[in-house]
N, C-alpha and C positions, 0 to 999 in steps of 0.2 A: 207340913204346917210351918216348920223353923224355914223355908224355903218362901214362902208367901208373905211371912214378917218382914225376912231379909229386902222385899221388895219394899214392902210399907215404910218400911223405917225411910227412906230416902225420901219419901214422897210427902214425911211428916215434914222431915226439917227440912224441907223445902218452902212448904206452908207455913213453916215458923219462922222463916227468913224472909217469906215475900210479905207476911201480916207486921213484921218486926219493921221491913223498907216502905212499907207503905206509913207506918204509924211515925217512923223519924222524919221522912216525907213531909207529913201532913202537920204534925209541928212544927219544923224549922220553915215550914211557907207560911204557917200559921193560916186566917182568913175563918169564915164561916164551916167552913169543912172538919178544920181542929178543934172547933168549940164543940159541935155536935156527936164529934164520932171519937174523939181520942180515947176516952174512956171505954168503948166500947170494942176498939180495936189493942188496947191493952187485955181485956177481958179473952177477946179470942185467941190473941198470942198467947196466952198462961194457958189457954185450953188447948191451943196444939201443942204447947210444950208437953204439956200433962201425958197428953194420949203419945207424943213420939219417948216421951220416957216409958212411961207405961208398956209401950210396944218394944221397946228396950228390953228391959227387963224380961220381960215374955219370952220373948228370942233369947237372950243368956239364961235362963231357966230351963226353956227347951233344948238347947244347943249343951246346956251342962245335964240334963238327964240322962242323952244318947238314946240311942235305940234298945227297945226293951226286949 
């Protein structure tokens, strides 16, 4: 299972990187695309952060229990 996190975890902040480059993006050109989505794209960055913390954790919990 700690083998299958180890994969996820990259794949999170990855998705927290491209939702974070898109949202700076899309404010500094500013236009109709910033007014309708920034907020929204705020909202989904906090929620990949969440789940790649989350998925953090998990993996340091499992990785510090060892095998039983």
């Amino acid at each position: 299972m700690s083998g299958f996190l180890f994969f996820l975890i990259p794949i999170g902040l990855f998705a927290t990187l491209a939702v974070l480059g898109v949202g700076i993006y899309s404010l500094a050109k500013g236009g109709a695309f910033a007014k309708e989505n920034s907020n929204k794209l705020m909202r989904l960055r906090v929620l990949a952060q969440a789940i790649t913390i989350a998925l953090m954790f998990l993996f340091l919990f499992l990785i510090g229990k060892g095998p039983s």
